[in-house]
MDAnalysis code that builds the backbone (N, CA, C; Angstrom):
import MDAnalysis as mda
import numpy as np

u = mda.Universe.empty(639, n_residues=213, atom_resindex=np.repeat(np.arange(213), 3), trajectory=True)
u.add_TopologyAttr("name", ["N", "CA", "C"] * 213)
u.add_TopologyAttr("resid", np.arange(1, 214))
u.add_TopologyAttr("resname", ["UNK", "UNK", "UNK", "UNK", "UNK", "UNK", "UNK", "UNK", "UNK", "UNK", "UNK", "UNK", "UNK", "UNK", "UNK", "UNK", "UNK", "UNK", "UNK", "UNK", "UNK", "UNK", "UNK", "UNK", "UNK", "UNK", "UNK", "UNK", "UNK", "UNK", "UNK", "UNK", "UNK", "UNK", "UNK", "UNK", "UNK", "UNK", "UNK", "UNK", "UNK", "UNK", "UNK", "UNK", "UNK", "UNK", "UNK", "UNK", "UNK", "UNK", "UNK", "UNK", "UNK", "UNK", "UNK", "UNK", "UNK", "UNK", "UNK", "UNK", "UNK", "UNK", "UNK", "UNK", "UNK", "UNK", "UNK", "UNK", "UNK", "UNK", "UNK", "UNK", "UNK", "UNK", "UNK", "UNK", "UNK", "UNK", "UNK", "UNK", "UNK", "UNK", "UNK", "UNK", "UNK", "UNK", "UNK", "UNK", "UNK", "UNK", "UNK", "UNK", "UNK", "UNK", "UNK", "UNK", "UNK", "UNK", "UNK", "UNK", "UNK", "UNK", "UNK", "UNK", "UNK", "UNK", "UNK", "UNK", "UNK", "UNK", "UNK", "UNK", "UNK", "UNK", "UNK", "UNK", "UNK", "UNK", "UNK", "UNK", "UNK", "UNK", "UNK", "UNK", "UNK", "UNK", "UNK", "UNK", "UNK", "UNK", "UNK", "UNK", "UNK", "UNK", "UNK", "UNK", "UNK", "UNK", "UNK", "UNK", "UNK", "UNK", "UNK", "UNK", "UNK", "UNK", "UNK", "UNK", "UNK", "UNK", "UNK", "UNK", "UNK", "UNK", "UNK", "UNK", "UNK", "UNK", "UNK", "UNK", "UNK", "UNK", "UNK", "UNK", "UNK", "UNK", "UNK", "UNK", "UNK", "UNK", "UNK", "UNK", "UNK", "UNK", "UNK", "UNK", "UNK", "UNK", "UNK", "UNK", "UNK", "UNK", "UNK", "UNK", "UNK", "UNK", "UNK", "UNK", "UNK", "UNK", "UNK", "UNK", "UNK", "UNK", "UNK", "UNK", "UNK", "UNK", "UNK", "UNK", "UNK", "UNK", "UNK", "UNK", "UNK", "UNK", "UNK", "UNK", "UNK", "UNK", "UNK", "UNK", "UNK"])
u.atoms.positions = np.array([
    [13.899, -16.777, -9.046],
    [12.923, -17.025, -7.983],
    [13.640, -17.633, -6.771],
    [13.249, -17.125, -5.125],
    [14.010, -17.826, -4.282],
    [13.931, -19.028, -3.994],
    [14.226, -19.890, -3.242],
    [14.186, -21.048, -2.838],
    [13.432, -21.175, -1.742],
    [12.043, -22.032, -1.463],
    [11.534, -21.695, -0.661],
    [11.195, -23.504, -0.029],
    [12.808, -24.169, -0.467],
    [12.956, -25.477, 0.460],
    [14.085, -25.312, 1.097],
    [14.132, -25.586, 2.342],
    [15.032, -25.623, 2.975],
    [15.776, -27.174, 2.823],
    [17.006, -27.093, 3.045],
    [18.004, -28.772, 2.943],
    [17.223, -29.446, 4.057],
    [16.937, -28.900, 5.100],
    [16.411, -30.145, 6.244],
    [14.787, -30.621, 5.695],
    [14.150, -29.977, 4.794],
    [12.865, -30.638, 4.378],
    [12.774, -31.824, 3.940],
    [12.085, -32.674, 4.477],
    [12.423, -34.679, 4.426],
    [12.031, -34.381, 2.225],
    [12.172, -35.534, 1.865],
    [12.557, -35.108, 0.160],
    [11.393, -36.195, 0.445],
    [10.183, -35.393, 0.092],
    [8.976, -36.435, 0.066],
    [8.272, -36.176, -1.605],
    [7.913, -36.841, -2.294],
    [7.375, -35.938, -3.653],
    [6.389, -35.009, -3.828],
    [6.030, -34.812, -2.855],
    [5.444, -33.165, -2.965],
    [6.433, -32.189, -2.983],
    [7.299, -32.499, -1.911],
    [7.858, -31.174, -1.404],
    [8.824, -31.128, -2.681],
    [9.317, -31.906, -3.422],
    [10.001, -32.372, -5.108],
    [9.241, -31.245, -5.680],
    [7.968, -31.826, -5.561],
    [6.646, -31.027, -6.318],
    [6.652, -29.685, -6.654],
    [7.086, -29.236, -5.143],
    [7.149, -27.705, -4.493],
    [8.342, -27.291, -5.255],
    [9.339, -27.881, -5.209],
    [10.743, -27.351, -5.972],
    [10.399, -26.143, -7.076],
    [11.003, -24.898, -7.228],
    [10.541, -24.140, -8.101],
    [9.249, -23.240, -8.312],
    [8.922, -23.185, -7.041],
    [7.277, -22.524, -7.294],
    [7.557, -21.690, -5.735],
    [6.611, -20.574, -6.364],
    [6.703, -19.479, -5.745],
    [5.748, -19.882, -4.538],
    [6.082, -20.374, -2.990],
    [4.760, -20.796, -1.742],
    [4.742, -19.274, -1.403],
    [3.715, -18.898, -1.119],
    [3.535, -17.625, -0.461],
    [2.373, -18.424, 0.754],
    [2.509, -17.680, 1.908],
    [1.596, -17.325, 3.097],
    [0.748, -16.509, 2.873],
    [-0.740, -16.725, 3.277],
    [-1.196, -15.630, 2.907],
    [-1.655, -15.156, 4.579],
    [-0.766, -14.702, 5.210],
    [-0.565, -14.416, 6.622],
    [0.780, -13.748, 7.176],
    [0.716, -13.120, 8.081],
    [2.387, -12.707, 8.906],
    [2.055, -13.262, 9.908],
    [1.139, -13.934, 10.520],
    [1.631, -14.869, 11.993],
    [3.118, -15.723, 11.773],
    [3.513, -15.018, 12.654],
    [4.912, -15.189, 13.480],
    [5.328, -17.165, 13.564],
    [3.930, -17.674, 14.128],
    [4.053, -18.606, 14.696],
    [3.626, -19.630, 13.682],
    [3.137, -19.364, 12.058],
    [2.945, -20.297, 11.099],
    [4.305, -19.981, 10.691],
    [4.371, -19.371, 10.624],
    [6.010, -19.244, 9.984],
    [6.910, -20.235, 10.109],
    [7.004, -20.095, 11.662],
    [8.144, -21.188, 12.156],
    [7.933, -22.639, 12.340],
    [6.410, -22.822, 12.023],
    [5.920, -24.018, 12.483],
    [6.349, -24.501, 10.428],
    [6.154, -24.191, 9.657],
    [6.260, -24.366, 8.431],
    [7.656, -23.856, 7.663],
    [8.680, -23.203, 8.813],
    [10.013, -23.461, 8.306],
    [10.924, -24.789, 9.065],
    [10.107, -25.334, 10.601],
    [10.848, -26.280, 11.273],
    [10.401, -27.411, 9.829],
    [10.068, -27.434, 9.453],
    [9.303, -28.718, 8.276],
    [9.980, -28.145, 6.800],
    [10.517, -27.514, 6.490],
    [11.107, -27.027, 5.556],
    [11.046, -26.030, 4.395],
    [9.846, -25.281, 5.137],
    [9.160, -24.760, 3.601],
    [9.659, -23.081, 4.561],
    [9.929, -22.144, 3.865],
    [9.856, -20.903, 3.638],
    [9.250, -19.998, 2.767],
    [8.392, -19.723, 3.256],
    [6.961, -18.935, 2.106],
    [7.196, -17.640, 2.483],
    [7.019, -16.719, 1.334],
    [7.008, -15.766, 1.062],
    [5.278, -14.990, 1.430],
    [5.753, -14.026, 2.572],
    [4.614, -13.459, 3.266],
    [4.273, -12.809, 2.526],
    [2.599, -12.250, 2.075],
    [1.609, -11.675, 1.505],
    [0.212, -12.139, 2.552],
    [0.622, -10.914, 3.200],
    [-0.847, -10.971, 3.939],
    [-2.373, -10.933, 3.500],
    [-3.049, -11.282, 3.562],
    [-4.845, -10.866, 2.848],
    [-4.880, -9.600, 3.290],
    [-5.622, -9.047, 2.400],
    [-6.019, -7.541, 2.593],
    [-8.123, -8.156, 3.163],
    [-8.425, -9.026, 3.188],
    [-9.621, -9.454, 3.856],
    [-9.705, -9.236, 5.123],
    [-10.754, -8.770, 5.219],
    [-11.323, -7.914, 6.717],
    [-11.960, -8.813, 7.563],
    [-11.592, -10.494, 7.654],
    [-11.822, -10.910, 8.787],
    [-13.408, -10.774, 9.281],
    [-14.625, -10.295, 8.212],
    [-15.782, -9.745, 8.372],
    [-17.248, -10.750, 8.851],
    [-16.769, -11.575, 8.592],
    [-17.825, -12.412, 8.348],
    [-18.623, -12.993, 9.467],
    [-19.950, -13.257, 9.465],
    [-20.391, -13.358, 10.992],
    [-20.746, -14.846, 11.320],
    [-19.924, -15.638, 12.604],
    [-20.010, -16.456, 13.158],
    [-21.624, -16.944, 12.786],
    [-22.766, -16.124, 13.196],
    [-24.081, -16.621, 13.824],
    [-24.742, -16.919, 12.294],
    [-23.811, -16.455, 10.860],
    [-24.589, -16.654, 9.689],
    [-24.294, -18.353, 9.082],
    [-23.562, -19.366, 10.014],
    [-23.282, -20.581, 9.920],
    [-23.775, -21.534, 10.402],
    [-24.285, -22.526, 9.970],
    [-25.154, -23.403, 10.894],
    [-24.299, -24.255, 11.291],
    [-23.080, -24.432, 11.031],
    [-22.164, -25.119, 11.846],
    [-20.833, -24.617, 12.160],
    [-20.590, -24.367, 13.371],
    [-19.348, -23.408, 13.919],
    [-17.942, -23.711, 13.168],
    [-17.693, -24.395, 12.937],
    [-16.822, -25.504, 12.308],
    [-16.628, -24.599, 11.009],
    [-17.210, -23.871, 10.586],
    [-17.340, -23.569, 8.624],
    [-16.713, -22.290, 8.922],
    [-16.783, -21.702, 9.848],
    [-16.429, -20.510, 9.997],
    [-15.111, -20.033, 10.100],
    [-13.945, -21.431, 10.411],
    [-12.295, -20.691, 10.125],
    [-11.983, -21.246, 8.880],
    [-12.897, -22.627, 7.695],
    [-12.823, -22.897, 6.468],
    [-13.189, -21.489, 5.634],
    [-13.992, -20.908, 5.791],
    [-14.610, -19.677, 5.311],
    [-13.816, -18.446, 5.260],
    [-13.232, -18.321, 6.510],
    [-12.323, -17.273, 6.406],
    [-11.100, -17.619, 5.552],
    [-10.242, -18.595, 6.064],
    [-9.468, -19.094, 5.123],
    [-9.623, -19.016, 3.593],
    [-10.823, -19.572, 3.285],
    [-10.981, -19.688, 2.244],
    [-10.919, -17.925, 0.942],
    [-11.738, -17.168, 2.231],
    [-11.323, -15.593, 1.580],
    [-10.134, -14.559, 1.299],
    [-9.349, -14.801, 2.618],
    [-8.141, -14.681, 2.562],
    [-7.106, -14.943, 1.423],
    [-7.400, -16.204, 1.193],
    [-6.805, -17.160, 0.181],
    [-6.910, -16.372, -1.458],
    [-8.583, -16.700, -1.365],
    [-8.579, -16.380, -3.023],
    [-8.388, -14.581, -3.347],
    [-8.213, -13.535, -1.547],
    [-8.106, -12.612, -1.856],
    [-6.304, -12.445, -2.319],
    [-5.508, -13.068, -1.670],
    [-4.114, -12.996, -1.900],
    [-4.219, -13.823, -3.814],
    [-4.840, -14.880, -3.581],
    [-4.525, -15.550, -5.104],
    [-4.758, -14.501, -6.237],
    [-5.356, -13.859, -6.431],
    [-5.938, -12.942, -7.315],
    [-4.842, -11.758, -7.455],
    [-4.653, -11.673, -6.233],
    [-3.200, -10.498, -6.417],
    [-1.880, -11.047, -6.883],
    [-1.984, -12.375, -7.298],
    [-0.815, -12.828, -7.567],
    [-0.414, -13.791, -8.909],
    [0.857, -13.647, -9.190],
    [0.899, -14.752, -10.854],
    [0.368, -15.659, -10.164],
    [-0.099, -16.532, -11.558],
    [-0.829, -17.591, -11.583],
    [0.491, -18.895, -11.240],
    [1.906, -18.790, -11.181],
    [2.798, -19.559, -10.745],
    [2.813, -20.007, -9.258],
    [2.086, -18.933, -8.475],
    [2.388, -19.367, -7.233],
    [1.582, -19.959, -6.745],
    [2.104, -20.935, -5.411],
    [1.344, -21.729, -4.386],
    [0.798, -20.974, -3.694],
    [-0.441, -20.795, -3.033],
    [-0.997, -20.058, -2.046],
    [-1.526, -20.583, -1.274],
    [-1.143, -20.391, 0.347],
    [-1.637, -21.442, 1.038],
    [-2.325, -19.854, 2.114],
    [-3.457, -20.402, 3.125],
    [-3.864, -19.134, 3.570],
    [-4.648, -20.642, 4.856],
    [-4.339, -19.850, 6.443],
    [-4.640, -20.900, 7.019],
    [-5.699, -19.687, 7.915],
    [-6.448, -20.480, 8.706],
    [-7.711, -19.416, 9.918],
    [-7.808, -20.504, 11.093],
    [-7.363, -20.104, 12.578],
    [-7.484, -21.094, 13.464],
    [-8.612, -20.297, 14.630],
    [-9.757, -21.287, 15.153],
    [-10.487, -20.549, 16.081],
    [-10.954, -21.447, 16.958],
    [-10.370, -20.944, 17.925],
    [-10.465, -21.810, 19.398],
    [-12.515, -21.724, 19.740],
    [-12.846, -22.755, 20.553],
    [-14.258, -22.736, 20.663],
    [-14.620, -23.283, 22.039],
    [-15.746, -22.925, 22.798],
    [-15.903, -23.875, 24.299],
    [-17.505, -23.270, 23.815],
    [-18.372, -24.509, 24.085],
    [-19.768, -24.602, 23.861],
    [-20.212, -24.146, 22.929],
    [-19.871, -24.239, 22.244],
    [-20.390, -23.412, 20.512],
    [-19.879, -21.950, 20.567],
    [-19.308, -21.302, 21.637],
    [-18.890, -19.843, 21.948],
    [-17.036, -20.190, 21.091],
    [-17.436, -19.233, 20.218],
    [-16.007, -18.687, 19.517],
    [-14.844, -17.848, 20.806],
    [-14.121, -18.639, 20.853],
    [-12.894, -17.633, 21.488],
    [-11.871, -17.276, 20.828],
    [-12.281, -15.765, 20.669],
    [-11.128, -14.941, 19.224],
    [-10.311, -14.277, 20.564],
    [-9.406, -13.301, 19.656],
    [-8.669, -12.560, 20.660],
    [-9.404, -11.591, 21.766],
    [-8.814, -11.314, 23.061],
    [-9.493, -11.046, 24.199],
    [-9.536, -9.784, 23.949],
    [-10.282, -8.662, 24.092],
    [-10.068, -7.137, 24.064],
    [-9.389, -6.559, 25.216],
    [-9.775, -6.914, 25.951],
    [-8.893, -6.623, 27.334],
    [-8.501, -7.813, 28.545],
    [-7.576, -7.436, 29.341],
    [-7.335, -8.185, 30.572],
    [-9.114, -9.042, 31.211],
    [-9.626, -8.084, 31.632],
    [-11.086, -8.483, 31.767],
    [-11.181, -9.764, 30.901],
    [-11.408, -9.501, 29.525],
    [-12.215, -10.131, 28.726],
    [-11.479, -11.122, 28.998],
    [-9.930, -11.445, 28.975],
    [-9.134, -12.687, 28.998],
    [-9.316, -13.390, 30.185],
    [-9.600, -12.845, 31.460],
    [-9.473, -13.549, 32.653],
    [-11.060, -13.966, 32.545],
    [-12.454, -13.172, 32.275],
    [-13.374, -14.409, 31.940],
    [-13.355, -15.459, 30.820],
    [-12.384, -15.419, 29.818],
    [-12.660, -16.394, 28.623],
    [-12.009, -17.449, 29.475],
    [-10.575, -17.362, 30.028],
    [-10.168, -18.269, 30.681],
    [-10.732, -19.230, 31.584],
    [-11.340, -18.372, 32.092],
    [-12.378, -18.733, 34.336],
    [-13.294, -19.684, 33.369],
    [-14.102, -19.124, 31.974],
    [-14.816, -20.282, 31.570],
    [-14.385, -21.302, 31.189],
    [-13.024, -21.663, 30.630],
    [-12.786, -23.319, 30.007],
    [-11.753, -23.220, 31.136],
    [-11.711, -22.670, 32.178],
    [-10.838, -23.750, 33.303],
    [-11.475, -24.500, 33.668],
    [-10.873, -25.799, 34.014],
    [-11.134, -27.300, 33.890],
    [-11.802, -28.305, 32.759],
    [-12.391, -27.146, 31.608],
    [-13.556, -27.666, 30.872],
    [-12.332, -28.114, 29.505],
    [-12.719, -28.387, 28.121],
    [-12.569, -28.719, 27.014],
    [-12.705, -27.927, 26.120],
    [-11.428, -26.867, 25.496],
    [-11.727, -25.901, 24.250],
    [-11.251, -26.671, 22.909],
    [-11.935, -26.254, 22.126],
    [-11.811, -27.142, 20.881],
    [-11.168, -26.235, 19.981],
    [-9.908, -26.752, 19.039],
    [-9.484, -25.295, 18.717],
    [-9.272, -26.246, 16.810],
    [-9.827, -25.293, 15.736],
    [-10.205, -25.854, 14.460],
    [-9.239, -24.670, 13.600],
    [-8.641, -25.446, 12.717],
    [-7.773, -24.164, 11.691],
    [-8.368, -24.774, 10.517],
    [-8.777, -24.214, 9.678],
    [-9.081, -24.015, 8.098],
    [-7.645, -23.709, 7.289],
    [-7.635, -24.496, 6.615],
    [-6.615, -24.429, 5.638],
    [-6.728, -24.642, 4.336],
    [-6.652, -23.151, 3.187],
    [-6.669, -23.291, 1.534],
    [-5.481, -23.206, 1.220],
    [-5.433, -24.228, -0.363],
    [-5.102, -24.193, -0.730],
    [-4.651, -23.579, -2.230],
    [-4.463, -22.517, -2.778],
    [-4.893, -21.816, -3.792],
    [-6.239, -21.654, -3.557],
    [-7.427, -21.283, -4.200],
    [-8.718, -20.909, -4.607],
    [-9.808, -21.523, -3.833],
    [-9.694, -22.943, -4.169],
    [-10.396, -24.024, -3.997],
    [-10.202, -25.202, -3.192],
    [-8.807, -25.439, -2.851],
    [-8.817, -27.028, -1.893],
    [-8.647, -26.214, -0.248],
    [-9.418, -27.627, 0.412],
    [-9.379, -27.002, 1.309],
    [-9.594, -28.042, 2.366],
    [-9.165, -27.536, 3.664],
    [-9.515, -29.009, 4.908],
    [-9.436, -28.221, 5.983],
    [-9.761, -29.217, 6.854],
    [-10.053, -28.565, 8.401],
    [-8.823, -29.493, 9.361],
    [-8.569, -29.027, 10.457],
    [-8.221, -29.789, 11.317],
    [-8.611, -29.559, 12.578],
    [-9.006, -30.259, 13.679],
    [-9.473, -30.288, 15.059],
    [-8.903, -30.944, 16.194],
    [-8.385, -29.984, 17.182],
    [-8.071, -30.737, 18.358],
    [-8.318, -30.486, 19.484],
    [-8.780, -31.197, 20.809],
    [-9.293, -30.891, 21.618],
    [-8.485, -30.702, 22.978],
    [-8.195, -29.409, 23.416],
    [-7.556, -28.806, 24.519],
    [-7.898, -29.101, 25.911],
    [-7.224, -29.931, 26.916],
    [-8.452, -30.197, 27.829],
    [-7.235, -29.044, 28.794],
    [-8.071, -27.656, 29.892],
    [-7.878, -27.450, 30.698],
    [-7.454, -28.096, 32.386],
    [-6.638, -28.135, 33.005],
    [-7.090, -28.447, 34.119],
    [-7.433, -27.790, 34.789],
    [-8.072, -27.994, 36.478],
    [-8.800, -27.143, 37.026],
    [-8.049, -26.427, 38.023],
    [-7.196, -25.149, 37.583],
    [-6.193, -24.402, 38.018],
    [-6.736, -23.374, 39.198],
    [-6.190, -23.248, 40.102],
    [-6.906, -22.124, 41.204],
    [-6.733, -20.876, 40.717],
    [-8.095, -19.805, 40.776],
    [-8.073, -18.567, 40.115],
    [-6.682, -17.927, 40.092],
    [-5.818, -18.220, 41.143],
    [-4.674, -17.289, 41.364],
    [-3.735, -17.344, 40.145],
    [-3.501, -18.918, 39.595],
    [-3.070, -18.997, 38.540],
    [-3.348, -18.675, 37.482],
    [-4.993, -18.573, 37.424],
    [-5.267, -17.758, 36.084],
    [-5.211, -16.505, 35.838],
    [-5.469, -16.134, 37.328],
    [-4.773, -14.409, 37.281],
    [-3.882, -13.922, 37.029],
    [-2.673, -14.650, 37.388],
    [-1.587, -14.658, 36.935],
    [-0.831, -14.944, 35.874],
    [-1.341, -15.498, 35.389],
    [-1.335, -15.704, 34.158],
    [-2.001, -14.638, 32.779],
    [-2.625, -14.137, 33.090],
    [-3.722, -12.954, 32.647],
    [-2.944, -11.718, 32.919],
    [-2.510, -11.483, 34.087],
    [-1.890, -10.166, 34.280],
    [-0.050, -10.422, 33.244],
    [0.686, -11.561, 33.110],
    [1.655, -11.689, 32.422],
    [1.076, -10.700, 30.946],
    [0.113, -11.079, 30.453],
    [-0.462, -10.569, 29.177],
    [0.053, -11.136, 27.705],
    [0.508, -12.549, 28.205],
    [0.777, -13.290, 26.844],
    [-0.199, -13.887, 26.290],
    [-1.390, -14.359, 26.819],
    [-2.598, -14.486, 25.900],
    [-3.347, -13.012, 25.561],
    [-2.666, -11.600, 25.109],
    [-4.102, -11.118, 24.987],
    [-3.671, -11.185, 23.188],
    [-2.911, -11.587, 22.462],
    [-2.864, -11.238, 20.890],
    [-2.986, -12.678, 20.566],
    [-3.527, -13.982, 21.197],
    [-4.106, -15.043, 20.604],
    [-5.457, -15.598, 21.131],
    [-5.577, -15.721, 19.870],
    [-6.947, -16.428, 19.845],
    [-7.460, -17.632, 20.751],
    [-8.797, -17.302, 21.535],
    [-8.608, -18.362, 22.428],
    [-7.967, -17.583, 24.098],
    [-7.170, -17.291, 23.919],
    [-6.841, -15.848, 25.189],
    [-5.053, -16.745, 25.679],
    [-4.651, -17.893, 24.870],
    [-3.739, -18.640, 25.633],
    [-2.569, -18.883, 24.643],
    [-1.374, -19.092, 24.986],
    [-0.524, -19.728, 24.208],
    [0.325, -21.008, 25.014],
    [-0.443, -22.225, 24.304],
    [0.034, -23.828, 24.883],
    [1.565, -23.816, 24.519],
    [2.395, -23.112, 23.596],
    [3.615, -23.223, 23.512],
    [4.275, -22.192, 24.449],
    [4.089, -21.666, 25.359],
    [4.343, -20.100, 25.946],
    [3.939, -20.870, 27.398],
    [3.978, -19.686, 28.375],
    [3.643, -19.796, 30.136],
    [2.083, -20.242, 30.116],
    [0.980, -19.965, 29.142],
    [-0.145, -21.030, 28.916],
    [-0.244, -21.874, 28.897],
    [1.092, -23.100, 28.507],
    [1.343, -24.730, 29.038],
    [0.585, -25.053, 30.342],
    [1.284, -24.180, 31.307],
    [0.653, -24.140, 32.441],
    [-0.306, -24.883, 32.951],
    [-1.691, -24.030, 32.116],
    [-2.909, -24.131, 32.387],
    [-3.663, -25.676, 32.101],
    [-2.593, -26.407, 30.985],
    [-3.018, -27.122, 30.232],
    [-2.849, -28.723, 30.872],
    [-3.873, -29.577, 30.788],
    [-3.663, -30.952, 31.342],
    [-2.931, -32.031, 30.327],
    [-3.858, -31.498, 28.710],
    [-3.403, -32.695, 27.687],
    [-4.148, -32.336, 26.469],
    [-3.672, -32.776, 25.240],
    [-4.726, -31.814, 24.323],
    [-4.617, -33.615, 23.385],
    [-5.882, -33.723, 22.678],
    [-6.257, -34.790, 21.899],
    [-6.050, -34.201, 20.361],
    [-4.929, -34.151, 19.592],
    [-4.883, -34.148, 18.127],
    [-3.570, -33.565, 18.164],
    [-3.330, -32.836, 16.597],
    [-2.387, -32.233, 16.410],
    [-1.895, -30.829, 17.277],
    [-0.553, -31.057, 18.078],
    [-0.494, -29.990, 18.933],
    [-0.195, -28.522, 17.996],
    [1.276, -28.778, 16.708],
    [1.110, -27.762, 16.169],
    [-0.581, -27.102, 15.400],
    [-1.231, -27.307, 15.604],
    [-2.773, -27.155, 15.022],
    [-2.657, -25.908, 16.532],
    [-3.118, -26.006, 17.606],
    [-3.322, -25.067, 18.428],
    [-2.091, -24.452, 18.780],
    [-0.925, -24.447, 18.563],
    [-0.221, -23.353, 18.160],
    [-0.471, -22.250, 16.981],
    [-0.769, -22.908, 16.225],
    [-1.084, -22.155, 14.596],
    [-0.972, -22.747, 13.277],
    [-0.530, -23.929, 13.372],
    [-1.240, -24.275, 12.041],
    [-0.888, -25.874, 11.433],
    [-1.607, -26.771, 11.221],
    [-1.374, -28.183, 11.850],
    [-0.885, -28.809, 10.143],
    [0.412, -28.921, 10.716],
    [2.114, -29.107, 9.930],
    [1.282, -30.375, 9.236],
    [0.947, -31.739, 10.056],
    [0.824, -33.201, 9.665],
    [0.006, -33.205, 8.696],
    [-1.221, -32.931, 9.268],
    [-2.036, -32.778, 8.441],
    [-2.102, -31.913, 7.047],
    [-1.713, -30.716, 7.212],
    [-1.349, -30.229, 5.679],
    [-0.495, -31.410, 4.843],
    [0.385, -31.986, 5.364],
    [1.273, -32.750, 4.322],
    [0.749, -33.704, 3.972],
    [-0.002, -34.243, 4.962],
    [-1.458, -34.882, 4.673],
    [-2.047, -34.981, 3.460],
    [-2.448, -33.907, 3.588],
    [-3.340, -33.140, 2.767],
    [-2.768, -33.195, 1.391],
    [-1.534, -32.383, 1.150],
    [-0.766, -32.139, 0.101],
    [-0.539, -33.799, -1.009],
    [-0.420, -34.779, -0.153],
    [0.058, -36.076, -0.791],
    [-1.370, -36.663, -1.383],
    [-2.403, -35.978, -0.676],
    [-3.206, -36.599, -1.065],
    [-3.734, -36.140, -2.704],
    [-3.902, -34.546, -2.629],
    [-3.536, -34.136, -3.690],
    [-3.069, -34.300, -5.164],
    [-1.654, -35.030, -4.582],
    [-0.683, -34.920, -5.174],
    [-1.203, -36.212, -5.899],
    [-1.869, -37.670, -4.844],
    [-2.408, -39.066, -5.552],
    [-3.355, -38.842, -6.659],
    [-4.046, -37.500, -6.158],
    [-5.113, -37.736, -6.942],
    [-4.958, -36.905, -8.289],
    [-4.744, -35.888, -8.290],
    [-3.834, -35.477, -9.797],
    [-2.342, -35.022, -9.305],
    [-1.913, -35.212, -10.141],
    [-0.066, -34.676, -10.096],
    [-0.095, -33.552, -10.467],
    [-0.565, -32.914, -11.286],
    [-0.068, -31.693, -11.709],
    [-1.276, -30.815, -10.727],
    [-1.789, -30.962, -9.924],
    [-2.568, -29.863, -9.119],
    [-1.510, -28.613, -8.286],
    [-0.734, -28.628, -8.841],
    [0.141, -27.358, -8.271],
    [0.809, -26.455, -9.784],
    [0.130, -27.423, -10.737],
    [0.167, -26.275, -12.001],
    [-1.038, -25.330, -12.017],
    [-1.093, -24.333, -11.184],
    [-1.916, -23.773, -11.500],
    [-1.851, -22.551, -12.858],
])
């Protein structure tokens, strides 16, 4: 089986934990990848074969809706796989007034998602499972500043927000736009590093062997 710790991973007893077990992604974003190899882990990609289907308006709280996806993703990769491996499966979805901002369909669509949270506050939430059943949220709040259209046009015609969610990338020429964001920054990149390890230790307090699956 490969090794899926890297030497620079701080030697915390989870990541001990992790030693020997198969982590798989249950994703090919580019940008969890690297955010979860700068921290030491290298997971073995297995994308969900889940269709992303599920409808925003069937939730009474917007919030449930990237736990939910996550959560399908997850137990759709777990099922395809030995019962040895870690499966982690993350869902991030940017939000301004209860309005979901997924990926833009076109230039259009991106230069109004933008024109609306310039100057305003997008809230951007990733769902994160763990195998089957554990699971957490994280939230942080993006504050725009109030940029003159030219910049958002310009920014729009570059065409580096049209394959993320939300229409922007805060690590990319989308900095730009940005005044200051309140929480975890890797979280609105793609997938919030702290908090998973967070997460994981907590886990780990409350039974030890929760990675025998």
């Amino acid at each position: 089986m490969p090794n899926h710790i890297l030497p620079n991973a701080l030697r915390l007893p989870v990541i001990k934990k992790l030693e020997g077990k198969r982590i798989v992604l249950a994703s090919n974003s580019p940008r969890r990848q690297e955010i979860l190899r700068t921290f030491g882990l290298v997971p073995d990609i297995v994308p969900s074969n889940f269709e992303e289907n599920l409808l925003p308006s069937s939730f009474s709280d917007i919030h449930e809706y990237p736990v939910a996806t996550a959560t399908h993703k997850a137990v759709e990769v777990y099922e395809r796989l030995v019962p040895s491996t870690s499966d982690v499966s993350s869902s991030v979805l940017p939000s301004h007034n209860q309005e979901l901002l997924e990926k833009p369909m076109s230039k259009e669509d991106n230069l109004r998602m933008l024109l609306d949270i310039n100057g305003g506050v997008c809230e951007v939430v990733t769902g994160v499972v763990i195998g089957k059943s554990r699971f957490m949220d994280e939230r942080t709040l993006v504050y725009f500043s109030d940029n003159p259209r030219h910049v958002v046009e310009a920014y729009v015609e570059n065409g580096e927000g049209l394959d993320r969610a939300g229409g922007f990338a805060i690590q990319g020429l989308g900095g730009l736009l940005i005044r200051k964001i309140e929480g975890d920054y890797h979280n609105v990149v793609g997938f919030p590093a702290a908090s998973f390890f967070t997460f994981l230790d907590l886990l780990l307090e409350e039974d030890p062997d929760f990675l025998e699956v």
